[in-house]
C-alpha positions as CSV (number, residue, x, y, z in Angstrom):
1,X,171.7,-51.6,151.1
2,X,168.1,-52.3,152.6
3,X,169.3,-51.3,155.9
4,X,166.4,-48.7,157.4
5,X,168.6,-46.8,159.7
6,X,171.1,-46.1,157.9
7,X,169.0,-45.3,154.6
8,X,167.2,-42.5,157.1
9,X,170.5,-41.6,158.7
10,X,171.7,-41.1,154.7
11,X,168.3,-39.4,153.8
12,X,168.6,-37.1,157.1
13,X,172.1,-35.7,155.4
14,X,170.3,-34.7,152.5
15,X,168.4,-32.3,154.1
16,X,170.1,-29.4,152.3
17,X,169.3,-31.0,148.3
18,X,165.3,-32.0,149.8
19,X,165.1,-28.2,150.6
20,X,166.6,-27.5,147.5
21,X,164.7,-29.0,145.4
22,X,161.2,-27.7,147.0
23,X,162.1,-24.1,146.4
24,X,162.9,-24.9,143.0
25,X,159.6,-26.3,142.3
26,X,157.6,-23.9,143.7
27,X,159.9,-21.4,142.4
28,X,158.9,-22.7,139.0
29,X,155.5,-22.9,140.0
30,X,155.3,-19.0,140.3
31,X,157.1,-18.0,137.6
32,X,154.8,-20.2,135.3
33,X,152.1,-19.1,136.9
34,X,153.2,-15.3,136.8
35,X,155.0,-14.2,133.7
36,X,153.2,-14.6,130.4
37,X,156.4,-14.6,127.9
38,X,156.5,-18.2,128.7
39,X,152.8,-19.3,127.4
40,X,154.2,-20.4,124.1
41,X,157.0,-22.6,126.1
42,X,154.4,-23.9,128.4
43,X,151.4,-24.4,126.1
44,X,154.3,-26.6,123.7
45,X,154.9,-28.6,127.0
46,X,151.0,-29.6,127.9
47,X,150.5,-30.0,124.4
48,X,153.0,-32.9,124.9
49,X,150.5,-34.2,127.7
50,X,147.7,-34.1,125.9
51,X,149.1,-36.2,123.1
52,X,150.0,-38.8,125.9
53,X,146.4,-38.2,126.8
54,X,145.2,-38.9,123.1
55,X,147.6,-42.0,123.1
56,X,145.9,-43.8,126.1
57,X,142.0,-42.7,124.7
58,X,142.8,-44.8,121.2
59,X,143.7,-47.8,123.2
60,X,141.4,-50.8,123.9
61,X,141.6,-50.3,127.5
62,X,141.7,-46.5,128.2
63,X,141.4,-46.8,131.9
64,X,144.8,-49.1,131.8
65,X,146.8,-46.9,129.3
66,X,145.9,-44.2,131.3
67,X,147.4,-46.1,133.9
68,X,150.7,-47.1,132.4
69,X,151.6,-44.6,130.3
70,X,151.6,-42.3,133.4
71,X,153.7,-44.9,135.5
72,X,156.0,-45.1,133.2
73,X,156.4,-41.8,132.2
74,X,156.7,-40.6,135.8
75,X,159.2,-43.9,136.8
76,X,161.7,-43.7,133.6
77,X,161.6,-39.5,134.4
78,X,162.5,-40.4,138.0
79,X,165.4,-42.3,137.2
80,X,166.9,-40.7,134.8
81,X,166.9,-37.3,137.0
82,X,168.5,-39.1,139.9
83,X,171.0,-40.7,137.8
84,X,171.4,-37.9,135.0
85,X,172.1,-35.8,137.6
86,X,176.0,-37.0,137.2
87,X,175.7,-33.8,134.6
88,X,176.5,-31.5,137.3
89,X,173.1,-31.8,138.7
90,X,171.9,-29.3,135.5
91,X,168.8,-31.9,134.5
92,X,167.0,-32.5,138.0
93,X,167.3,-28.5,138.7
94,X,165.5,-27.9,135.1
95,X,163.1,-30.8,135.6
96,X,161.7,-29.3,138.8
97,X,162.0,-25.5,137.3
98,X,159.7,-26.8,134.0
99,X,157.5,-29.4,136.1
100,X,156.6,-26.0,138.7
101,X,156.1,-23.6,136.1
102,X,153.6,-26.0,134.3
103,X,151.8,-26.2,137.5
104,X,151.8,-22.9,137.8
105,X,150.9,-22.2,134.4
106,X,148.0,-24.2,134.2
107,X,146.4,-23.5,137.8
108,X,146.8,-19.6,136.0
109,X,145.1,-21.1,132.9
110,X,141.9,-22.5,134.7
111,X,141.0,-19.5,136.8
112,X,141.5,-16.9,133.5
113,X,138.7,-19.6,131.9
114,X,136.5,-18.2,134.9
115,X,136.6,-22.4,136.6
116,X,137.2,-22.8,140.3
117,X,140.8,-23.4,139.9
118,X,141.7,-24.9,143.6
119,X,138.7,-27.0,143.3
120,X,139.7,-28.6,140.5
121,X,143.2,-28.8,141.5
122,X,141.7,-30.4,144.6
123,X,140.1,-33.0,143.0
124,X,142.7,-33.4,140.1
125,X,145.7,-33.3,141.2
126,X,145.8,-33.3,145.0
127,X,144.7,-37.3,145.5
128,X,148.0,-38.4,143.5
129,X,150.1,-35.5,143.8
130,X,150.3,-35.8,147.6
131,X,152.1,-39.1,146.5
132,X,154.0,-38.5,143.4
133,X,155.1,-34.8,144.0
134,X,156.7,-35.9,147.0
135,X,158.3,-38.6,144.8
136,X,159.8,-37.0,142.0
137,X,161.4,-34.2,144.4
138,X,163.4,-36.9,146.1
139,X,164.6,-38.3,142.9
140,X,165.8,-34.8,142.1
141,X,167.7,-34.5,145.4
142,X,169.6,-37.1,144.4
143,X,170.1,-36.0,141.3
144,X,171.0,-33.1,142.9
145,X,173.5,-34.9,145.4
146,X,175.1,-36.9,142.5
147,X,176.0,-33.7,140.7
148,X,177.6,-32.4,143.8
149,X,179.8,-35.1,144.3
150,X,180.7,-34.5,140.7
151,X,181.7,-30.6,141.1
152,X,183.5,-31.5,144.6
153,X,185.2,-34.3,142.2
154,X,186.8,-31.7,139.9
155,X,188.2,-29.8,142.5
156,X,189.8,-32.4,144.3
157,X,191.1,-33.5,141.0
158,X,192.4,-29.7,140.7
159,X,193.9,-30.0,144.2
160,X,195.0,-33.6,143.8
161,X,193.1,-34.9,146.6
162,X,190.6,-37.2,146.4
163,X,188.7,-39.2,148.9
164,X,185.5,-39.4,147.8
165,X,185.3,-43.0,146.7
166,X,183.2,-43.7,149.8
167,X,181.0,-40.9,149.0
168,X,180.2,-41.8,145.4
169,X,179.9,-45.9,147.0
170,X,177.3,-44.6,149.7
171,X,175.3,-42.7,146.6
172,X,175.1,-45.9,145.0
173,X,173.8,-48.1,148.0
174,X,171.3,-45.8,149.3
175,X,170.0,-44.5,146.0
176,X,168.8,-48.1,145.2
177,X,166.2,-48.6,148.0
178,X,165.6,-44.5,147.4
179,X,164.3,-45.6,143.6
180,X,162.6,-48.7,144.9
181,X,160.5,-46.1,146.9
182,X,160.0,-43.6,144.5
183,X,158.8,-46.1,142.1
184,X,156.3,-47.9,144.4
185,X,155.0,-43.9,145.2
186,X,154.2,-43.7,141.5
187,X,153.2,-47.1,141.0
188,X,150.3,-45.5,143.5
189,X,150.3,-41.8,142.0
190,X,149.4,-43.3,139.0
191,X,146.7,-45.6,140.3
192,X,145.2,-43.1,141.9
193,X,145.4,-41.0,139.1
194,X,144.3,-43.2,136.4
195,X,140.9,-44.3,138.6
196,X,140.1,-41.9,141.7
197,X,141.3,-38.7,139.8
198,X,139.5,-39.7,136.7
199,X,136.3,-39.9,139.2
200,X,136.4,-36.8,141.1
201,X,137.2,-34.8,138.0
202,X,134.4,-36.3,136.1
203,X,131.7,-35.1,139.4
């Protein structure tokens, strides 16, 4: 399971799902960015943020809830993409689709208030993002690469062949050192975040 080589050998294969995923995100990142029918969807979705923002603000320790709430948020997400993805891969493709286009959407938002928008998306996203954007785009790929071996299921089923046990065995193996990594990414993301973000956003 924790073998190196052969969890890079395995990670190598899914080339095609990594690639995948990255022009689905930045797919979503122009459309959100681009077409305004989708304000009210994407105003509703960073309203959601903002009341996980006002959650960690009541707390005793702000700096800490900060902290958490976005670990966990980020981590349970993760997971659930790579292993929801059994649904024919239909909730990691949406989850990087809605994730982009709230990028998008809100690097749009900041320039039409007449801010520097890539500054401040230097200084508030880039420090974590260049850890947990990377992070959640892997667990999609696998999320991804689970609900393939779900639609190649069916059709061997249709063709009564099957042979995919080893497939569906080497998912399991080498997706459990993949969400040991993705976690420990966000475990940083959100360290970063809730400390060096907070900093350079505040300058």
């Amino acid at each position: 399971m924790f073998n190196l080589r052969a969890n890079l050998a395995y990670l190598a294969g899914m080339r095609p799902y990594l690639v995948m995923a990255v022009m689905l995100f930045f797919a979503g990142v122009i459309v959100g960015g681009t077409n305004p029918s989708l304000r009210d969807f994407l105003d509703s979705q960073l309203a959601g943020l903002a009341e996980l923002s006002k959650m960690a603000e009541s707390a005793g320790n702000p700096g800490l809830a900060v902290f958490l709430i976005i670990f966990f948020n980020n981590a349970i997400k993760s997971a659930l993409v790579m292993y929801m993805g059994a649904l024919f891969g239909f909730i990691p493709v949406v989850f990087l689709i809605v994730n982009g286009m709230v990028l998008g959407y809100l690097y749009t938002r900041i320039g039409e208030q007449g801010e520097n928008a890539a500054l401040i998306f230097l200084k508030g996203v880039l420090p974590h993002g260049i850890l947990e954007i990377p992070a959640v785009l892997l667990a999609c790929a696998f999320g991804m690469k689970f609900g393939g071996l779900v639609f190649r299921t069916l059709g061997a089923l249709f063709k009564r062949r099957s042979g995919l046990a080893d497939e569906y065995e080497a998912f399991v193996i080498r997706s459990v050192p993949a969400l040991l990594v993705i976690v420990a990414a966000l475990l940083a993301a959100a360290l970063i975040e809730s400390t060096v973000t907070v900093w350079l956003i505040s300058l």
